[in-house]
Structures are given as structure tokens and as C-alpha cells.
C-alpha positions, 0 to 999 in steps of 0.5 A, a space after each residue: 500500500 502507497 504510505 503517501 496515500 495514507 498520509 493523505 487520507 489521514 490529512 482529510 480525516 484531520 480536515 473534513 473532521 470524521 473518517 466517514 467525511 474523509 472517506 466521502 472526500 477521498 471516494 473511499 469506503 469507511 472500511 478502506 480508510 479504517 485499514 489505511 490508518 491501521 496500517 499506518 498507525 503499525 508503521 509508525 508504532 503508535 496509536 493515532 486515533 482516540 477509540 475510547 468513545 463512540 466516535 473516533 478522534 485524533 490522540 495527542 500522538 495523531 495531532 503531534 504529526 499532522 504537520 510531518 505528515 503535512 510536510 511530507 506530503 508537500 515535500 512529494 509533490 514538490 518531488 514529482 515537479 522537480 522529476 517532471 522537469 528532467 529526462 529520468 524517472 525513479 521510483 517504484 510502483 506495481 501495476 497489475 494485470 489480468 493474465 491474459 494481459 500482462 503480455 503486453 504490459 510486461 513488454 512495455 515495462 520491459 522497453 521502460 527500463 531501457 529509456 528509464 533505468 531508476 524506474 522499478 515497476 513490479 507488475 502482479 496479476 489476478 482477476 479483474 474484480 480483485 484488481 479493482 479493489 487493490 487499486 481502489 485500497 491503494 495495494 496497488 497503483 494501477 491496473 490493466 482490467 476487463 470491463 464495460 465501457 463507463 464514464 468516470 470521474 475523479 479521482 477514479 479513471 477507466 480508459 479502454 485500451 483495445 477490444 476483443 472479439 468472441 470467437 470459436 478457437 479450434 484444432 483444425 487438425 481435428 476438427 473441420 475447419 470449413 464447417 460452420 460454427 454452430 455445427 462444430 459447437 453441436 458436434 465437440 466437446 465444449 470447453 467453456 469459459 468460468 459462467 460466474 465472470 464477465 466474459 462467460 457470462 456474454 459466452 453463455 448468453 452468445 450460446 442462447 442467441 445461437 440457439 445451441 446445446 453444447 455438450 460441456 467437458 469442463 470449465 476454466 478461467 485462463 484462456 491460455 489454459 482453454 487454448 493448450 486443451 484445444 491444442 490437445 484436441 480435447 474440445 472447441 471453445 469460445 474465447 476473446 481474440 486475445 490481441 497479442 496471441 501467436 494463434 494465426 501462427 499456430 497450426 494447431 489452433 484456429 479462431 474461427 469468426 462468430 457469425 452476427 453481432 458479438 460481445 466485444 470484451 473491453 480491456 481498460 487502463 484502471 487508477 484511482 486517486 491522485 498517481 505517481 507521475 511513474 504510473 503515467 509513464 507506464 500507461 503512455 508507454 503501453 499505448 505506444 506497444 499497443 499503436 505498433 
């Protein structure tokens, strides 16, 4: 967790006078502020809050270093001023990403410390839900996520990055690659895609709009997993055309198009709260991977 971004919400609890006020103020929940400042006060071995009432107060500790923590803050930002203004950056930050996308961020990351060698960015990945919420607790600094497309507003960001398609990935070795999609889907074991998140969800309601009944081997949630059993021959699949996949060049698998409107599945850049000028870098350095 970013120990700058607790100082700023200890500061708003200091401002706005409740946790619940600060929390409103820095679109957190009064759940998340209440971690941060446990977490804060560990770090600095002492109790900053009164708890003793109903409601929770600043201690003598907590009022004793509202100005270092004022301090420290100002003196982050006028770092990042000064780093703006010359060639390098330095600092560490995380960034995560679904794994289907850390391809493309690693790659970007990698062309990075090249241009920026002071620059350390640890990348992590899980699902899309739980990156969301390390972003939005401050684990970490952003992320690479799965979502629909949705207006937002600050201090929370979601920029769509690229799109992929629906499509029925098959071993054209063993199955026959000039039939039509829905036959094939009829014929072969199905190896689905987990119904209990986004993407399976839209591959399940693209099945009802085809109007058919697969027969179900198992269910997963990594497509490159999805794609080795395909390569094996164990059963066709509808997954997203993931854009930086070798599939085209892969003779044992083809991703076949989907006839009629499909679901495209919306790969974003997610942040939230005020970012390391580090975390725009990473982000304009994977728009530039991506432009190639």
C-alpha cells in the first residue's frame, strides 16, 4: 500500500473532521480508510486515533504529526515537479494485470527500463474484480482490467485500451475447419469459459442467441489454459481474440469468426486517486506497444 496515500487520507480525516467525511472526500469506503490508518498507525508504532468513545478522534500522538505528515506530503509533490522537469524517472510502483494481459504490459515495462533505468515497476496479476479493489485500497497503483465501457470521474479513471472479439478457437487438425460454427459447437466437446465472470457470462448468453446445446467437458478461467486443451484436441471453445496471441501462427489452433453481432470484451487502463507521475509513464508507454 502507497504510505503517501495514507498520509493523505489521514490529512482529510484531520480536515473534513470524521473518517466517514474523509472517506466521502477521498471516494473511499469507511472500511478502506479504517485499514489505511491501521496500517499506518503499525508503521509508525503508535496509536493515532482516540477509540475510547463512540466516535473516533485524533490522540495527542495523531495531532503531534499532522504537520510531518503535512510536510511530507508537500515535500512529494514538490518531488514529482522537480522529476517532471528532467529526462529520468525513479521510483517504484506495481501495476497489475489480468493474465491474459500482462503480455503486453510486461513488454512495455520491459522497453521502460531501457529509456528509464531508476524506474522499478513490479507488475502482479489476478482477476479483474480483485484488481479493482487493490487499486481502489491503494495495494496497488494501477491496473490493466476487463470491463464495460463507463464514464468516470475523479479521482477514479477507466480508459479502454483495445477490444476483443468472441470467437470459436479450434484444432483444425481435428476438427473441420470449413464447417460452420454452430455445427462444430453441436458436434465437440465444449470447453467453456468460468459462467460466474464477465466474459462467460456474454459466452453463455452468445450460446442462447445461437440457439445451441453444447455438450460441456469442463470449465476454466485462463484462456491460455482453454487454448493448450484445444491444442490437445480435447474440445472447441469460445474465447476473446486475445490481441497479442501467436494463434494465426499456430497450426494447431484456429479462431474461427462468430457469425452476427458479438460481445466485444473491453480491456481498460484502471487508477484511482491522485498517481505517481511513474504510473503515467507506464500507461503512455503501453499505448505506444499497443499503436505498433
Amino acid at each position: 500500500m502507497s504510505e503517501i496515500r495514507m498520509l493523505r487520507t489521514f490529512l482529510a480525516i484531520e480536515q473534513h473532521g470524521t473518517m466517514a467525511a474523509a472517506a466521502n472526500h477521498m471516494a473511499l469506503t469507511h472500511a478502506a480508510v479504517g485499514a489505511q490508518m491501521r496500517t499506518l498507525e503499525r508503521l509508525c508504532q503508535r496509536q493515532l486515533f482516540d477509540r475510547s468513545g463512540r466516535s473516533i478522534k485524533l490522540s495527542d500522538a495523531g495531532r503531534s504529526a499532522l504537520e510531518q505528515a503535512r510536510a511530507v506530503a508537500a515535500a512529494y509533490d514538490s518531488l514529482l515537479r522537480g522529476v517532471a522537469d528532467k529526462d529520468s524517472i525513479e521510483g517504484s510502483i506495481t501495476i497489475g494485470a489480468t493474465v491474459s494481459s500482462m503480455g503486453l504490459l510486461a513488454a512495455s515495462v520491459i522497453q521502460l527500463k531501457t529509456q528509464y533505468p531508476g524506474l522499478n515497476v513490479r507488475l502482479t496479476h489476478s482477476n479483474s474484480p480483485e484488481l479493482e479493489r487493490q487499486v481502489r485500497t491503494g495495494e496497488i497503483d494501477a491496473a490493466v482490467i476487463v470491463g464495460e465501457p463507463r464514464a468516470t470521474r475523479s479521482p477514479e479513471l477507466w480508459e479502454r485500451l483495445y477490444d476483443e472479439p468472441l470467437v470459436l478457437l479450434i484444432n483444425p487438425t481435428v476438427v473441420p475447419a470449413d464447417a460452420s460454427v454452430a455445427s462444430l459447437l453441436k458436434r465437440f466437446p465444449f470447453i467453456g469459459f468460468e459462467a460466474t465472470l464477465l466474459t462467460g457470462r456474454h459466452v453463455t448468453s452468445l450460446l442462447r442467441r445461437l440457439r445451441v446445446e453444447v455438450n460441456p467437458v469442463l470449465e476454466m478461467n485462463s484462456i491460455a489454459a482453454i487454448a493448450d486443451l484445444v491444442r490437445q484436441g480435447i474440445g472447441v471453445s469460445i474465447v476473446p481474440r486475445l490481441r497479442h496471441a501467436v494463434w494465426d501462427d499456430d497450426p494447431l489452433l484456429l479462431a474461427k469468426p462468430i457469425p452476427g453481432p458479438t460481445w466485444r470484451r473491453h480491456i481498460g487502463w484502471y487508477e484511482f486517486g491522485r498517481q505517481p507521475l511513474a504510473t503515467a509513464i507506464v500507461k503512455k508507454q503501453l499505448l505506444a506497444v499497443l499503436a505498433e
